[in-house]
Gaussian input, Z-matrix of N, CA and C with variables (Angstrom, degrees):
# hf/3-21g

backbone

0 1
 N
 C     1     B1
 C     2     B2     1     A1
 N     3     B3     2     A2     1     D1
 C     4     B4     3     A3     2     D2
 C     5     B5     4     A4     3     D3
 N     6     B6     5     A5     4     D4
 C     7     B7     6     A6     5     D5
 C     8     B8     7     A7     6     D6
 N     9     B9     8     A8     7     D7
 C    10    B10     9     A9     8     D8
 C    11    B11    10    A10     9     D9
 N    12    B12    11    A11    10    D10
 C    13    B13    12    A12    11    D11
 C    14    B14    13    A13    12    D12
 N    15    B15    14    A14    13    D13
 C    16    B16    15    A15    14    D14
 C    17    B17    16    A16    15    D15
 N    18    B18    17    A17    16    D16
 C    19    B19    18    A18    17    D17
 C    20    B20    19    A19    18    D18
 N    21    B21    20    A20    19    D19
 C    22    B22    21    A21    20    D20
 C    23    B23    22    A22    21    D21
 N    24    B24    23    A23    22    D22
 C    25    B25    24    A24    23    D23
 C    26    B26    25    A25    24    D24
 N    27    B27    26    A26    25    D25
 C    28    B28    27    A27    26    D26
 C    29    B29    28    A28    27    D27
 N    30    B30    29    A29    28    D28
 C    31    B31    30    A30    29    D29
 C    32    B32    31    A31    30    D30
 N    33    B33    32    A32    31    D31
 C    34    B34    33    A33    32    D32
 C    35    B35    34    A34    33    D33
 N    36    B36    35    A35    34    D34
 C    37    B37    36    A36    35    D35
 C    38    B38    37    A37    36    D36
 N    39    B39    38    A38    37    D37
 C    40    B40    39    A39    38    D38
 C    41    B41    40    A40    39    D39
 N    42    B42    41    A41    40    D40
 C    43    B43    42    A42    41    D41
 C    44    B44    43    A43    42    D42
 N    45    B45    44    A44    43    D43
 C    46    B46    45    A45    44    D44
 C    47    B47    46    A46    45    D45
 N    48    B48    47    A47    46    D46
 C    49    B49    48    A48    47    D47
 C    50    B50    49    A49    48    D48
 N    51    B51    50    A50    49    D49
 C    52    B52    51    A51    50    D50
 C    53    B53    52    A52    51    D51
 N    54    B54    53    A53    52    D52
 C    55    B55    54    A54    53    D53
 C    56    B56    55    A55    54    D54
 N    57    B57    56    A56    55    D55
 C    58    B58    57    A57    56    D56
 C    59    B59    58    A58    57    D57
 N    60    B60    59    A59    58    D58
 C    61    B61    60    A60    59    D59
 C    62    B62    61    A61    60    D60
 N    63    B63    62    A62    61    D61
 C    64    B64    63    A63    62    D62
 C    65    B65    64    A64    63    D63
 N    66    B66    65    A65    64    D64
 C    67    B67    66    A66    65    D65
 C    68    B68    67    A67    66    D66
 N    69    B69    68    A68    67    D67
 C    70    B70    69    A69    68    D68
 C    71    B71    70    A70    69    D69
 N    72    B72    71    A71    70    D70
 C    73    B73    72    A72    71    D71
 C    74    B74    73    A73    72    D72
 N    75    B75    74    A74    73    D73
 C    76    B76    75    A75    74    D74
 C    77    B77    76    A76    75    D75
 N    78    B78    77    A77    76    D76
 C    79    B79    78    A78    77    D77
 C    80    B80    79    A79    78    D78
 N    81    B81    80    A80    79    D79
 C    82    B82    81    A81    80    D80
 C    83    B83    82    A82    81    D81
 N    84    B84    83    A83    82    D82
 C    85    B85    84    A84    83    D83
 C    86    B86    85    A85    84    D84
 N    87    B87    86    A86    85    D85
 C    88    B88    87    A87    86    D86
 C    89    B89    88    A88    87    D87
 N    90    B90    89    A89    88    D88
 C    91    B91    90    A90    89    D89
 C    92    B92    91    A91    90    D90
 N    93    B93    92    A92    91    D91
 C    94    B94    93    A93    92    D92
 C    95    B95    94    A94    93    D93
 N    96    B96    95    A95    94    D94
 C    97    B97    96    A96    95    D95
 C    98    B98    97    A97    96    D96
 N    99    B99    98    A98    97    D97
 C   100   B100    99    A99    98    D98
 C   101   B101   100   A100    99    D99
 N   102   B102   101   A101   100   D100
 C   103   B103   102   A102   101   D101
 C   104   B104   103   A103   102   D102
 N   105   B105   104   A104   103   D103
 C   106   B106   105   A105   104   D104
 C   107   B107   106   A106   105   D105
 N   108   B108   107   A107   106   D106
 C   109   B109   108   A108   107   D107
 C   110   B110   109   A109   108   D108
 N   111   B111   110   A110   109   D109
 C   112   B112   111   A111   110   D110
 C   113   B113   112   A112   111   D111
 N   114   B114   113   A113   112   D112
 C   115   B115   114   A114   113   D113
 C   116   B116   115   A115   114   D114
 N   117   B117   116   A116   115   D115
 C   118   B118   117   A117   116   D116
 C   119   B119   118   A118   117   D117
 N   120   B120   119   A119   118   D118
 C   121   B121   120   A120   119   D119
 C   122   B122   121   A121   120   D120
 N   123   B123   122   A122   121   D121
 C   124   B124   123   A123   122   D122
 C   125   B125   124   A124   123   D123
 N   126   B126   125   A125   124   D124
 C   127   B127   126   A126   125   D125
 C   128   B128   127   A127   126   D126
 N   129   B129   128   A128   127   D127
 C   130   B130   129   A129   128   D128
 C   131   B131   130   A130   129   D129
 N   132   B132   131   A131   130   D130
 C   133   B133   132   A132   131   D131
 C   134   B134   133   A133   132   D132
 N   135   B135   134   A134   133   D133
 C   136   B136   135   A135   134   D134
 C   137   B137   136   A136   135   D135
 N   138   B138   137   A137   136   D136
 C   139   B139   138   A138   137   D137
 C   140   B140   139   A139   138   D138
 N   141   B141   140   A140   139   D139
 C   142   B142   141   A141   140   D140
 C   143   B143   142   A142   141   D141
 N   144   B144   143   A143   142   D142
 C   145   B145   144   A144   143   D143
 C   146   B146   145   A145   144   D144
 N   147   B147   146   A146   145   D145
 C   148   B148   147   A147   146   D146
 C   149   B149   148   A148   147   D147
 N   150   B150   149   A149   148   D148
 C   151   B151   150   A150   149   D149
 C   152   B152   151   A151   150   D150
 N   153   B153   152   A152   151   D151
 C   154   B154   153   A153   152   D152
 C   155   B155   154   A154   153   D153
 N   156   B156   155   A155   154   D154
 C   157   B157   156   A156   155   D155
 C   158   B158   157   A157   156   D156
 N   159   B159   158   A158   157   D157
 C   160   B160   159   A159   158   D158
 C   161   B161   160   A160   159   D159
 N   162   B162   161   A161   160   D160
 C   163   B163   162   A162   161   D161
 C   164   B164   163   A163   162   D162
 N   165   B165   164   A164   163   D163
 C   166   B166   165   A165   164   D164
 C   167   B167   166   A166   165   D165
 N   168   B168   167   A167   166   D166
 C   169   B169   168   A168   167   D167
 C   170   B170   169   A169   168   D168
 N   171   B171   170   A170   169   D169
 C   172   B172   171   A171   170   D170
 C   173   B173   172   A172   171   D171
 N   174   B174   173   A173   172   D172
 C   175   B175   174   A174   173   D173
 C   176   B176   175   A175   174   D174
 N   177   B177   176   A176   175   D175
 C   178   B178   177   A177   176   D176
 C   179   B179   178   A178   177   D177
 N   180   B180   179   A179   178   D178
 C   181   B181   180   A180   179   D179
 C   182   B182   181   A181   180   D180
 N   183   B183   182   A182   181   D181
 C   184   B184   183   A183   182   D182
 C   185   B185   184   A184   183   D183
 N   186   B186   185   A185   184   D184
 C   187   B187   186   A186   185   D185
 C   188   B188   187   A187   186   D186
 N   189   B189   188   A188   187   D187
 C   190   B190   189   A189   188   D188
 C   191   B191   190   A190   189   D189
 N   192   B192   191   A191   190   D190
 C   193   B193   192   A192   191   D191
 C   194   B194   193   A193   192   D192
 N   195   B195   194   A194   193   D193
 C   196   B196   195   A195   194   D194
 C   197   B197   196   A196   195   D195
 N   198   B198   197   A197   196   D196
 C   199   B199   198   A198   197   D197
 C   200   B200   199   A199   198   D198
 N   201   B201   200   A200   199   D199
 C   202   B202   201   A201   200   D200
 C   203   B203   202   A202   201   D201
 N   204   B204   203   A203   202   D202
 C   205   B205   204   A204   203   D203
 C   206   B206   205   A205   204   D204
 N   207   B207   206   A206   205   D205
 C   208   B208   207   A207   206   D206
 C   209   B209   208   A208   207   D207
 N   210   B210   209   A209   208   D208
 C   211   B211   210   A210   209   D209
 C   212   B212   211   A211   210   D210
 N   213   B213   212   A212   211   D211
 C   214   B214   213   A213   212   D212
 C   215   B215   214   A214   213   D213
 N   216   B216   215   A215   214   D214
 C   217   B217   216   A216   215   D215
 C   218   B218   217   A217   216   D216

   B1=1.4563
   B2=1.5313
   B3=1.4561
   B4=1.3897
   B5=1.4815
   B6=1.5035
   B7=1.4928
   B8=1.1872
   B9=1.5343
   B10=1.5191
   B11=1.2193
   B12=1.5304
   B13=1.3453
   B14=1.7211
   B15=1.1110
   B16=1.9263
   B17=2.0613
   B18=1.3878
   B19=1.6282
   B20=1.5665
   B21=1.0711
   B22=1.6675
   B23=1.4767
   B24=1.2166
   B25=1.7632
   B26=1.4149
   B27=1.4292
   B28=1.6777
   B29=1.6329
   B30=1.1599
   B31=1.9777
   B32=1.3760
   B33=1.7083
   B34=1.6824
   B35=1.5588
   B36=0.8908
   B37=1.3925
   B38=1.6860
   B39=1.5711
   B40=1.4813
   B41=1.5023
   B42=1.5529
   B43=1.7975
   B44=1.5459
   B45=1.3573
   B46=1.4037
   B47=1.6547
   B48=1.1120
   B49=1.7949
   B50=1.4041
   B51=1.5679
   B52=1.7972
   B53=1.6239
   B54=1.3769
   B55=1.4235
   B56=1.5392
   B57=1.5415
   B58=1.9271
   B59=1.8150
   B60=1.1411
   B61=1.0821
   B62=1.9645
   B63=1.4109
   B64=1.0976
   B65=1.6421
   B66=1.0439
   B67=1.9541
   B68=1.8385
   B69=1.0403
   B70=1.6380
   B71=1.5126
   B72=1.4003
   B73=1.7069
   B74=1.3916
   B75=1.2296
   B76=1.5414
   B77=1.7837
   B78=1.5425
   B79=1.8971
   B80=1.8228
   B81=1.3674
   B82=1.5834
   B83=2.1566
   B84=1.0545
   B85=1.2628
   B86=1.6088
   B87=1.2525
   B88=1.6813
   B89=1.5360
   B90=1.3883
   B91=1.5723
   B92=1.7210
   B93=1.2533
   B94=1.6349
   B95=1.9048
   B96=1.2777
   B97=1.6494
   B98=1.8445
   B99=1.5420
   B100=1.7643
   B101=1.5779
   B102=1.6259
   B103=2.4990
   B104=1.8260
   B105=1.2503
   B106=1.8482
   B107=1.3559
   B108=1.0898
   B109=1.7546
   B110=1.3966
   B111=1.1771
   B112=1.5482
   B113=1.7104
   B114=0.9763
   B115=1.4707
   B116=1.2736
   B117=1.6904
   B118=1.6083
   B119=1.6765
   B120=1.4688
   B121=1.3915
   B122=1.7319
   B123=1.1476
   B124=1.4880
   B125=1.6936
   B126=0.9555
   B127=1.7051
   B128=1.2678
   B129=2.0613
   B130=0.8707
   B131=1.8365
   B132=1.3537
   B133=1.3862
   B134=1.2918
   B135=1.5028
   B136=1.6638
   B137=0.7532
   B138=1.4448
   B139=1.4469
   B140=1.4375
   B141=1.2933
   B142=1.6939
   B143=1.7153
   B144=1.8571
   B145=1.2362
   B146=1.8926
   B147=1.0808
   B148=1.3641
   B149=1.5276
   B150=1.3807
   B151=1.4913
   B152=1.6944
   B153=1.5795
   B154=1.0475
   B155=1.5315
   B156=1.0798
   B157=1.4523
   B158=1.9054
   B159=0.7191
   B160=1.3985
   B161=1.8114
   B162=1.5551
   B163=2.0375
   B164=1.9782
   B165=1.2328
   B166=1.2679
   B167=1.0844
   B168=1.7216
   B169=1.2547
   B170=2.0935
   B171=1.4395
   B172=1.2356
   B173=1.4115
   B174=1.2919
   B175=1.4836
   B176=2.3093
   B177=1.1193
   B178=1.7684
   B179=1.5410
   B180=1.3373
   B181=1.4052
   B182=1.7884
   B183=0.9608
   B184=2.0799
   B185=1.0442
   B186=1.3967
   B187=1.7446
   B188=1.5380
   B189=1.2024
   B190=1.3812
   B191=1.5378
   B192=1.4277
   B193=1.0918
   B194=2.1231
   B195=1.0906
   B196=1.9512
   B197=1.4586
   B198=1.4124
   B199=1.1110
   B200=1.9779
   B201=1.3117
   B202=1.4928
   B203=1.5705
   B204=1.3969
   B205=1.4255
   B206=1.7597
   B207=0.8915
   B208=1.1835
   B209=1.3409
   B210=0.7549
   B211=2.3221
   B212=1.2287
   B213=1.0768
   B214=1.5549
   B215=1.7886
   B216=1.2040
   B217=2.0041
   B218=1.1493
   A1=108.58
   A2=114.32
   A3=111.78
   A4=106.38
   A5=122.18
   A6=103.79
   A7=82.25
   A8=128.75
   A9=125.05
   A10=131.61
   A11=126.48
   A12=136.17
   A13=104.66
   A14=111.89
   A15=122.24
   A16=85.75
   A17=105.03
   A18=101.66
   A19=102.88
   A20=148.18
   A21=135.53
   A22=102.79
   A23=102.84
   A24=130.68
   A25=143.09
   A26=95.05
   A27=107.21
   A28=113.45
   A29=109.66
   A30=116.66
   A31=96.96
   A32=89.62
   A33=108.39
   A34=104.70
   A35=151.05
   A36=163.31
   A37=104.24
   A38=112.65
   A39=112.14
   A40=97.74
   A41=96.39
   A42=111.35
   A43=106.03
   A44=115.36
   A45=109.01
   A46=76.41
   A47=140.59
   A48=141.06
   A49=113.70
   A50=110.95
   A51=112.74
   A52=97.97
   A53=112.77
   A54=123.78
   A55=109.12
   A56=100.80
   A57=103.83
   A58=88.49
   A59=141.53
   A60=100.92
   A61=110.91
   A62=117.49
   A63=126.95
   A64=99.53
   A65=94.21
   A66=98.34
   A67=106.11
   A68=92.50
   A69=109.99
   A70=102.91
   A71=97.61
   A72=107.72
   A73=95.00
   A74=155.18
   A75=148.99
   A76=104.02
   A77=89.44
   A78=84.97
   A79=98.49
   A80=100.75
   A81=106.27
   A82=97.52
   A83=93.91
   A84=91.09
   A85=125.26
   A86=94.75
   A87=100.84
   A88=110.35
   A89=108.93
   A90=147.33
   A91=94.46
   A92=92.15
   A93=106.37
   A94=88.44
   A95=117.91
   A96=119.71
   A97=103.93
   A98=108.84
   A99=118.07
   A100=107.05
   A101=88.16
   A102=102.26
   A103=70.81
   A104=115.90
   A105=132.37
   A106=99.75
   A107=110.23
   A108=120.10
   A109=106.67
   A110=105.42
   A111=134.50
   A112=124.71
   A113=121.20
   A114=132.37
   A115=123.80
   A116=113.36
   A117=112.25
   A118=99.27
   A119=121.37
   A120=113.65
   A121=101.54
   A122=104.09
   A123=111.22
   A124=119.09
   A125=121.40
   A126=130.12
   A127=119.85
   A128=98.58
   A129=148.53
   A130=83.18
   A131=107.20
   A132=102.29
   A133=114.44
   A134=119.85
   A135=108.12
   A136=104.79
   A137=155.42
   A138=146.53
   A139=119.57
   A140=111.13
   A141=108.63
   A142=109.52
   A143=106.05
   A144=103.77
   A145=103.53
   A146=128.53
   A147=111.78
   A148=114.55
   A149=92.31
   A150=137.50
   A151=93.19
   A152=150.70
   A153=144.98
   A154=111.32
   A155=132.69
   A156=147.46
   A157=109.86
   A158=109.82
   A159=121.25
   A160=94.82
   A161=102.42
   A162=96.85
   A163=100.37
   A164=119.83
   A165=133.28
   A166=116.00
   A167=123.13
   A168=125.24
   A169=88.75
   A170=87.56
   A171=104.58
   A172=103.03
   A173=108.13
   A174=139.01
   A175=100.82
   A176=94.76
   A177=78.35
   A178=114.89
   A179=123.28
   A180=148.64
   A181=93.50
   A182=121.05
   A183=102.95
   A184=119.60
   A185=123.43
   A186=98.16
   A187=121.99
   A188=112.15
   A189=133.60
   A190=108.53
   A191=113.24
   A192=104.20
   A193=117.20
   A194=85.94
   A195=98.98
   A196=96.62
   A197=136.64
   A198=116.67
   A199=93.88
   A200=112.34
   A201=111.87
   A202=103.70
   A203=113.07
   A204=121.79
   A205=103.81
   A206=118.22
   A207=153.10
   A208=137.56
   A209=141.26
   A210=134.60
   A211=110.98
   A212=115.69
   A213=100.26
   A214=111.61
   A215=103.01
   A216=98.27
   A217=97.79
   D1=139.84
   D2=-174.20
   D3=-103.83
   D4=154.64
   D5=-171.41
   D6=-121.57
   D7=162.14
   D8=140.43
   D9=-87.64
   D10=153.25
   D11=-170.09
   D12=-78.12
   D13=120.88
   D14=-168.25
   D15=-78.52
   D16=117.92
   D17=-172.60
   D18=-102.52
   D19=116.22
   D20=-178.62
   D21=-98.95
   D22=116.98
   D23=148.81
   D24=-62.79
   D25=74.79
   D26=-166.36
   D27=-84.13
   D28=113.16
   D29=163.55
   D30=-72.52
   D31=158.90
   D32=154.04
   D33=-60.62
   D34=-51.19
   D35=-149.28
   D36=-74.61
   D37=-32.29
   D38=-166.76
   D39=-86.04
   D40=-39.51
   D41=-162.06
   D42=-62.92
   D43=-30.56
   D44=-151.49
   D45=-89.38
   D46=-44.16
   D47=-168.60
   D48=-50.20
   D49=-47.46
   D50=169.99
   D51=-53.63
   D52=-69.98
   D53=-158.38
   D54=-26.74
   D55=-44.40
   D56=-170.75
   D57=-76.43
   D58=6.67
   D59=161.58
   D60=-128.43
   D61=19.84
   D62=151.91
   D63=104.83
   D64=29.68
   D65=177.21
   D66=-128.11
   D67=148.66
   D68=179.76
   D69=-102.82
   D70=164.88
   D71=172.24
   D72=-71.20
   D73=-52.64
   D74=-171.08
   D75=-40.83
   D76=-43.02
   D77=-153.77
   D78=-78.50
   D79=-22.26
   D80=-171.13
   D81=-76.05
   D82=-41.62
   D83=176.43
   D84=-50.06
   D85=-41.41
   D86=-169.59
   D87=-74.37
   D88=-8.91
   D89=170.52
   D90=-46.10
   D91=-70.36
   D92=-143.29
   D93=-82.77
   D94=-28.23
   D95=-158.01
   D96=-99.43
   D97=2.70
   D98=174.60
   D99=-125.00
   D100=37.05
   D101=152.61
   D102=52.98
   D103=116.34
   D104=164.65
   D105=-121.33
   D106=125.32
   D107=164.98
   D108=-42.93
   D109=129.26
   D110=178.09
   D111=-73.71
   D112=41.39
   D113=-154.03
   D114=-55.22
   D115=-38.80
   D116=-171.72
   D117=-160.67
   D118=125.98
   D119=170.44
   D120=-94.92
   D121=146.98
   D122=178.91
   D123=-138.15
   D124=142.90
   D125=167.04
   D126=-128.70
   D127=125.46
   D128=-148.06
   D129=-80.33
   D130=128.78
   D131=165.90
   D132=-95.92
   D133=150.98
   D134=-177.84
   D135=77.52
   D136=-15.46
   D137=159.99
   D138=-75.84
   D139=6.85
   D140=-169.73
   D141=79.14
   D142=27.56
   D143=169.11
   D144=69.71
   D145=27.27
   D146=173.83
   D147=-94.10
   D148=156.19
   D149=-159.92
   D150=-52.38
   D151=135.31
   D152=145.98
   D153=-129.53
   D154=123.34
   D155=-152.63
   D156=-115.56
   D157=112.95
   D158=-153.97
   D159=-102.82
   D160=93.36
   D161=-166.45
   D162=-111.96
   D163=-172.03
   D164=177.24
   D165=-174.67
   D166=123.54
   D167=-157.66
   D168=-166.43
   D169=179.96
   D170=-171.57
   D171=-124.98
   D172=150.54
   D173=-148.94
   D174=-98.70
   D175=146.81
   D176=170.37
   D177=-79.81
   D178=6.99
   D179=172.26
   D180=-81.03
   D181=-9.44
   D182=-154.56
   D183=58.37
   D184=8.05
   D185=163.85
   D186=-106.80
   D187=161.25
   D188=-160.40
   D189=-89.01
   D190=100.34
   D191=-170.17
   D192=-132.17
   D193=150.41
   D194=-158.04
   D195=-89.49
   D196=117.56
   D197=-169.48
   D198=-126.00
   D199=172.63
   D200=163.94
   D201=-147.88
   D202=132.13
   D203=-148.45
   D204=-150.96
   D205=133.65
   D206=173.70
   D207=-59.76
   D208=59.34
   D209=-164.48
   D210=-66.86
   D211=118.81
   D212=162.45
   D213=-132.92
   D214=170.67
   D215=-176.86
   D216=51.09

């Protein structure tokens, strides 16, 4: 079975948004890659209707963190 590699797509725009609240793309990552409770699907209006996934999971730090994330491909 072949798996695919989960690739994350970081903007200046996303990076600088964790930063004000003291999280890195690493720690958010480990977020999304340690199964995060699935809390709320949402669509983005004006975006062409895209997909925004509203998750919560814990960090290899222990903290509890609320993330909103994106799928694409």
């Amino acid at each position: 079975m072949h798996e695919q590699e989960l690739v994350f797509d970081w903007d200046a725009a996303n990076v600088g948004h964790i930063a004000k609240h003291d999280v890195t793309p690493k720690e958010a990552e480990e977020v999304v890659l340690g199964e995060p409770l699935d809390v709320e699907l949402q669509i983005e209006e004006g975006s062409g209707e895209e997909e925004r996934l509203l998750q919560l999971g814990e960090s290899a730090k222990g903290r509890i963190l609320q993330l909103l994330t994106t799928w694409r491909g």
